[in-house]
N, C-alpha and C positions, 0 to 999 in steps of 0.2 A: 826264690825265698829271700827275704830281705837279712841284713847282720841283725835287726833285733830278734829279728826267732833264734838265733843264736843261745842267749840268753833269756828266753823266756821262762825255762823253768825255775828259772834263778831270783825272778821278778813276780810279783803280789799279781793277778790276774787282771784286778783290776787299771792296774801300773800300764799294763802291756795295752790294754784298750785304748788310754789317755796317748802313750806313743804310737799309735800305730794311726791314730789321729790327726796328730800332731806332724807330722811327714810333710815335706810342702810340695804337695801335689794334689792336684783339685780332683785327681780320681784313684779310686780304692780299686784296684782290681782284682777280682774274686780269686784268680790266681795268688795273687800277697796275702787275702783273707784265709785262706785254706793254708798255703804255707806258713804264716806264722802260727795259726790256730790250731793247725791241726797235727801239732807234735804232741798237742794234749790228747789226743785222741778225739770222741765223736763227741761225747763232753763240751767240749770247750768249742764245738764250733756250736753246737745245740744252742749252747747258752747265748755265744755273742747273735747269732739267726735272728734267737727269742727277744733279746733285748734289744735290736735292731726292729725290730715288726711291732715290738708294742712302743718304741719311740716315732718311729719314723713311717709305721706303716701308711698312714696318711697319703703319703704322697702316691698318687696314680701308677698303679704297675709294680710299686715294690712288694706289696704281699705276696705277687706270685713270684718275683724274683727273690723273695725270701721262703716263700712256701714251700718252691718245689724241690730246692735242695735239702730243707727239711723232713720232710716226706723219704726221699733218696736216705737221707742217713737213717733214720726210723727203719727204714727196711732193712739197711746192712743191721740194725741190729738184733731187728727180728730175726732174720736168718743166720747173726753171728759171724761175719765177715771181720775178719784179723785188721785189712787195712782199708783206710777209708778211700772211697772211689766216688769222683762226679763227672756227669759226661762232658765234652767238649764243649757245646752248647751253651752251660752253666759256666764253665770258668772264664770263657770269654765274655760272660757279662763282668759291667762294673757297677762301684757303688757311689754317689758324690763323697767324698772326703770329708767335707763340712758338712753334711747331715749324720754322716760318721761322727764324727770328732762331737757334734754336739748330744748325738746320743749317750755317748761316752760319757761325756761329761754331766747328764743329767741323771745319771743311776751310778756316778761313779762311789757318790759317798755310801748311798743304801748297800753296795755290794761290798765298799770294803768293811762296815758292818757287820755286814754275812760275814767273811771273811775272817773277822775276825775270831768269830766264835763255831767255826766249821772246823769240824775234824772226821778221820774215820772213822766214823760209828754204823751201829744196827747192819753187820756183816753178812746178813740175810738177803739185807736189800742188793749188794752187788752181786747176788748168783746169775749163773748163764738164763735163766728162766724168767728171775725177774727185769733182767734188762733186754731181755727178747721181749717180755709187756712194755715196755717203754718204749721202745722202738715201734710195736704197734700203736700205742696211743698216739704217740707223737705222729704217727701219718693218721690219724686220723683227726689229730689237732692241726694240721699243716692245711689237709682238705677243708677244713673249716675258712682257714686261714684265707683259704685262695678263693674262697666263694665271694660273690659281691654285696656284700651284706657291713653299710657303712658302721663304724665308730664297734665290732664286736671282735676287732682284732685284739684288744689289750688282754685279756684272761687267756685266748687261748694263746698267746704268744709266751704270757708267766709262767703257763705250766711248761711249755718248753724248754724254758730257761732254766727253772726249777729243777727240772730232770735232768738236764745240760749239767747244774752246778752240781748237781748230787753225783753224778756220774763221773766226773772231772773230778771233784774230792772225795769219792767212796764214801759221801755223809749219808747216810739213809733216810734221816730226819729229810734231810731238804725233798729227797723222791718222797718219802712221804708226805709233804706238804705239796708234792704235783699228783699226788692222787687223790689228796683227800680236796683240793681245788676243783679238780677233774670230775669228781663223784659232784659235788655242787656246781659244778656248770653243766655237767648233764642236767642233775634234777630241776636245772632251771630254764633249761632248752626244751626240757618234756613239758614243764608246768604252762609254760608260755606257746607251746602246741596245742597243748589238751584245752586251752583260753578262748587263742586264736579258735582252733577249730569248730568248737562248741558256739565261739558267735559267729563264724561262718553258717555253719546249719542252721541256727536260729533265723539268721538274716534269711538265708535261703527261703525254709517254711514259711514266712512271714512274706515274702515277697508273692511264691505259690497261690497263697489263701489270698493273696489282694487280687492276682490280675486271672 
């Protein structure tokens, strides 16, 4: 663990994104990323994952290197696991630094934003029950995540993050805005099935009746 996790709880969340950026070393190693992050608990690694995979997902191979430890945390919280756990495998990957540092830096002002105007509220939202459904959504957002399916990484990646920040600030408001995201990227994964499908069989019958 580096000296600035030291001090993170002491620092705007945003803050600690920007330094942990800024380190001059051209590799982030999932080890430093769980170490510093993960004093906040599962929160705050959810969130930096989410806002990692909807900047940077792009680049070849980070979805699943963001996906699958996503997935991992969603489950310790479905089942309620006290401390957070990743296998060996996962922590010996790394991340570039400077795709780090610029993701950082391009959601840094929207989040201190957020930030500003986040507090504990709707104490509903942090029961054992509703953060066990967050835990499943989010591995079911993560599987999404890691399919290969170009340019549909940024919404599932928000509601991760979303959940992340609600969870790290006990804000309810923010999980509710990863579920009511979550409810409209379903209903728009189904619409665009029911689309797709209907001109699949159309094409089909029509090809049938020609030959």
């Amino acid at each position: 663990m580096n000296d600035n996790s030291n001090s993170f709880s002491a620092r705007p969340f945003s803050q600690v994104l920007t330094d942990v950026g800024a380190v001059d070393d051209p590799v982030l190693p999932m080890t430093e990323l769980v170490g510093t992050f993960g004093e906040r608990g599962f929160g705050a690694l959810l969130l930096t994952l989410g806002l990692l995979s909807a900047v940077i997902g792009v680049i070849p191979g980070m979805t699943t290197v963001l996906g699958v430890p996503i997935m991992i945390i969603g489950a310790q919280l479905l089942f309620r696991q006290d401390e957070l756990w990743l296998p060996g495998w996962i922590m010996k990957r790394d991340i570039p630094r400077p795709a780090f540092a610029e993701a950082a830096g391009k959601v840094k002002g929207r989040l201190q934003m957020v930030e500003r105007f986040s507090r504990p509220r709707l104490a509903f939202m942090s029961t054992d029950l509703s953060e066990a459904l967050i835990g499943l959504m989010c591995m079911i957002w993560a599987a999404v995540l890691m399919l290969p399916l170009i340019g549909f990484n940024l919404f599932p990646s928000l509601i991760v993050a979303a959940f992340g920040f609600g969870l790290m600030q006990k804000d309810g408001v923010m999980m509710l805005i990863g579920w009511v995201i979550s409810a409209g990227m379903a209903t728009f994964t189904w619409l665009v099935w029911e689309t797709v499908s209907r001109v699949l069989v159309a094409t089909w019958e029509m090809v049938t009746r020609f030959f």
